[in-house]
C-alpha positions in Angstrom: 0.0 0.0 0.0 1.4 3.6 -0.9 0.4 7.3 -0.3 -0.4 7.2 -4.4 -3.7 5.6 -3.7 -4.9 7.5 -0.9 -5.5 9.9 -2.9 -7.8 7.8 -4.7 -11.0 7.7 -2.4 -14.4 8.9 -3.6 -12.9 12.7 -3.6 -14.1 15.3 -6.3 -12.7 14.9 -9.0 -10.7 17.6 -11.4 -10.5 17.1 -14.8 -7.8 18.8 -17.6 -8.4 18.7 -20.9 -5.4 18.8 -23.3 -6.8 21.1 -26.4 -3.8 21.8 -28.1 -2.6 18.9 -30.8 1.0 19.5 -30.0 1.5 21.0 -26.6 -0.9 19.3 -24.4 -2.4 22.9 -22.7 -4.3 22.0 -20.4 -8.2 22.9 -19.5 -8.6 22.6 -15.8 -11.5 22.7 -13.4 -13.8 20.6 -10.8 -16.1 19.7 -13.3 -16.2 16.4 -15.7 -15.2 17.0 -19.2 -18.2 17.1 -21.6 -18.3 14.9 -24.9 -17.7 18.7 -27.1 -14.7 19.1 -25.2 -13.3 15.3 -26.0 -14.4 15.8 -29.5 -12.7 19.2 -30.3 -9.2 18.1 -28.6 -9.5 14.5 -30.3 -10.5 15.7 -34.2 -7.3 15.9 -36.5 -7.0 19.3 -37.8 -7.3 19.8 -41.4 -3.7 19.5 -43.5 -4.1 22.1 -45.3 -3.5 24.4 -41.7 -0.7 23.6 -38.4 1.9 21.5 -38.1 -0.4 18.2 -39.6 1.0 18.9 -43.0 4.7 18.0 -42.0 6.1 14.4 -41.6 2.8 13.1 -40.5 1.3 13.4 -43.9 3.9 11.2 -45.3 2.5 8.0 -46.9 5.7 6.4 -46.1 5.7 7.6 -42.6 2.2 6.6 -41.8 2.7 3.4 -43.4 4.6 2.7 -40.8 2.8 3.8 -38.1 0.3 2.0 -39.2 2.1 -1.1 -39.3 3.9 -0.4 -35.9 0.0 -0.1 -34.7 -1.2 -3.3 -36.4 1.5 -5.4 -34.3 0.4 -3.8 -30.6 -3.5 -4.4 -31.6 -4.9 -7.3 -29.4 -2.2 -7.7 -27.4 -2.1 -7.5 -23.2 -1.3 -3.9 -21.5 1.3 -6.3 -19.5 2.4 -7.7 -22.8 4.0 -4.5 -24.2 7.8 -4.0 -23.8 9.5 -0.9 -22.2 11.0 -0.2 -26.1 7.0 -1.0 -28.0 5.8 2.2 -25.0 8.1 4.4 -26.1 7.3 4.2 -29.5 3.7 4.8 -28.6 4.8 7.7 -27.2 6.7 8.9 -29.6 3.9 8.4 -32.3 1.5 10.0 -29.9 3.5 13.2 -29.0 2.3 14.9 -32.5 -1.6 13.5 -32.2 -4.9 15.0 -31.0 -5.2 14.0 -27.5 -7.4 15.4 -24.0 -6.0 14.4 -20.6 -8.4 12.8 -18.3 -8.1 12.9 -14.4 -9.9 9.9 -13.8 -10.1 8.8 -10.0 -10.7 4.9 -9.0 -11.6 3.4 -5.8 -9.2 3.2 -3.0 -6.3 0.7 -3.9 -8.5 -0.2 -6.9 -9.1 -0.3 -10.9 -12.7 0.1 -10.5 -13.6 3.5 -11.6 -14.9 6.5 -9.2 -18.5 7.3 -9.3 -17.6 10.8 -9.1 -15.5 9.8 -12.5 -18.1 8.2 -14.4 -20.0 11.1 -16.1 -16.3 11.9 -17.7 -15.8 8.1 -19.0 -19.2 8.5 -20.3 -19.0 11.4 -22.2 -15.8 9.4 -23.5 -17.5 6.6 -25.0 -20.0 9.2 -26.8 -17.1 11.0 -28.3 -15.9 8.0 -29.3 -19.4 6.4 -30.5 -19.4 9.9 -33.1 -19.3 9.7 -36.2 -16.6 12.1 -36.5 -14.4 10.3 -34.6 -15.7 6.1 -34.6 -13.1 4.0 -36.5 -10.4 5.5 -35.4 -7.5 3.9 -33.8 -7.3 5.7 -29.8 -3.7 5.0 -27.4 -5.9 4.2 -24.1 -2.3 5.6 -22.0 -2.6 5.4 -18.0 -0.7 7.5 -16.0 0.0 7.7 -11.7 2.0 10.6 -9.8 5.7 10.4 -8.3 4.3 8.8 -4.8 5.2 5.3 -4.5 7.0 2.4 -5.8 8.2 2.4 -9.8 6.7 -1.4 -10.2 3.4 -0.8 -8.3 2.3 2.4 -10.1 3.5 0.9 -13.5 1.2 -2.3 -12.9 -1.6 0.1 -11.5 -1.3 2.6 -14.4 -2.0 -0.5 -16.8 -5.1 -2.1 -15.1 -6.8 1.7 -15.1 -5.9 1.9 -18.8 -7.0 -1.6 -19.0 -10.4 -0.5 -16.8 -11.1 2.1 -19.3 -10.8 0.2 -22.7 -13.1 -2.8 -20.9 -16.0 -0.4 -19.6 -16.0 2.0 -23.7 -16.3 -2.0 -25.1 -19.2 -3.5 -22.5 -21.1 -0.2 -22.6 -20.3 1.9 -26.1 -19.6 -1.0 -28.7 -16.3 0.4 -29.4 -14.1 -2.3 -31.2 -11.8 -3.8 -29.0 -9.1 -3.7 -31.5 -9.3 0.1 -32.0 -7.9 0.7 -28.7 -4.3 0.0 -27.6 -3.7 0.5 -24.0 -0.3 1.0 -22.5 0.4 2.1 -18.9 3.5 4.5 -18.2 3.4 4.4 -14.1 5.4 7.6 -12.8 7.8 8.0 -15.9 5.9 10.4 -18.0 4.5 13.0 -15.0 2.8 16.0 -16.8 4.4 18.2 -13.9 7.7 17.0 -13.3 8.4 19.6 -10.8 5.6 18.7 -8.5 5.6 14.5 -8.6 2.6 14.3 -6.3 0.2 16.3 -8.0 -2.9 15.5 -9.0 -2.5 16.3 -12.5 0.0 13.5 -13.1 -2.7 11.0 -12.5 -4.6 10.8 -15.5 -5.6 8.4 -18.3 -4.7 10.2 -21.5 -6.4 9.4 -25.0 -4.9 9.8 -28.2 -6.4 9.4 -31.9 -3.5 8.1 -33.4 -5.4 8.3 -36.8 -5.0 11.0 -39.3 -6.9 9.4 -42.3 -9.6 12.3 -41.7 -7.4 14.7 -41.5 -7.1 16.0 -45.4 -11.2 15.8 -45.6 
């Protein structure tokens, strides 16, 4: 048992939204994220405008991602080596993404019910037809506090949580959803460990095929 989870009782919840493609800027506040708010940071932005005419619109390059994605499809959160994470992240530094602080029970992977409303309105972004098809990095995330092996196996059954409940109660097909847990290595504020922002479950659309429409 560490101080990470004690944070995880049935406390409020805060939310940040990450609405820039690139820089991850965060939208903070005590209420759950609405399905608008998913759908606006999650949408590719047309090529013709940003940064998602560069190396990204490469056939060649996204050939490749694409085949990189093919061989993580299916397979266990557990299952994924330290090099086949990095590479997500690396893929998923230049996509549309949102941040979601998502709390669990104590000591748990069953979701908060003060978290629900914002994995709800999660599935419905994901049911749109704006956005359904596409392949999402399901990408848990703890704080600093506590051990490196119990956060990285706790990051991966929240991650693993998610996909499960956006299957059972959104039809979303299992195999458009990768999950990957990063423990404590990736905190979104590195100078403040145990902040609550570093615990989060971060989606990222890791498909651009919409993108030139």
């Amino acid at each position: 048992m560490t101080r990470f989870d004690k944070f995880f009782g049935l406390k409020a919840i805060t939310l940040s939204a990450a609405l820039s493609m690139t820089a991850g800027l965060a939208l903070a506040g005590d209420n759950n994220v609405s399905t608008g708010q998913i759908l606006d940071a999650l949408k590719p932005k047309p090529a013709t405008r940003g940064l998602s005419a560069g190396p990204q619109a490469d056939p060649a390059v996204q050939a490749k991602e694409s085949t990189f994605l093919n061989t993580v499809r299916n397979r266990s959160t557990r299952s994924l080596s330290t090099g086949e994470r990095e590479q997500i992240a690396e893929l998923a530094a230049t996509k549309p993404k949102i941040d979601l602080e998502i709390q669990f029970d104590y000591n748990s992977a069953d979701i908060a019910k003060t978290s629900v409303p914002s994995v709800q309105a999660l599935g419905k972004a994901l049911s749109d037809p704006a956005l359904k098809g596409s392949t999402f990095v399901v990408a848990g995330h703890t704080d600093a506090t506590g051990g490196e092996e119990y956060n990285q196996g706790l990051s991966e059954r929240r991650a693993d949580t998610i996909k499960k409940y956006l299957v059972q109660n959104y039809g979303l097909n299992g195999t458009d959803l990768v999950t990957v847990g990063y423990g404590k290595t990736k905190l979104k504020d590195t100078a403040n460990g145990a902040d609550p922002i570093n615990r989060r479950v971060q989606v990222v659309n890791m498909d651009t095929k919409t993108a030139s429409k």
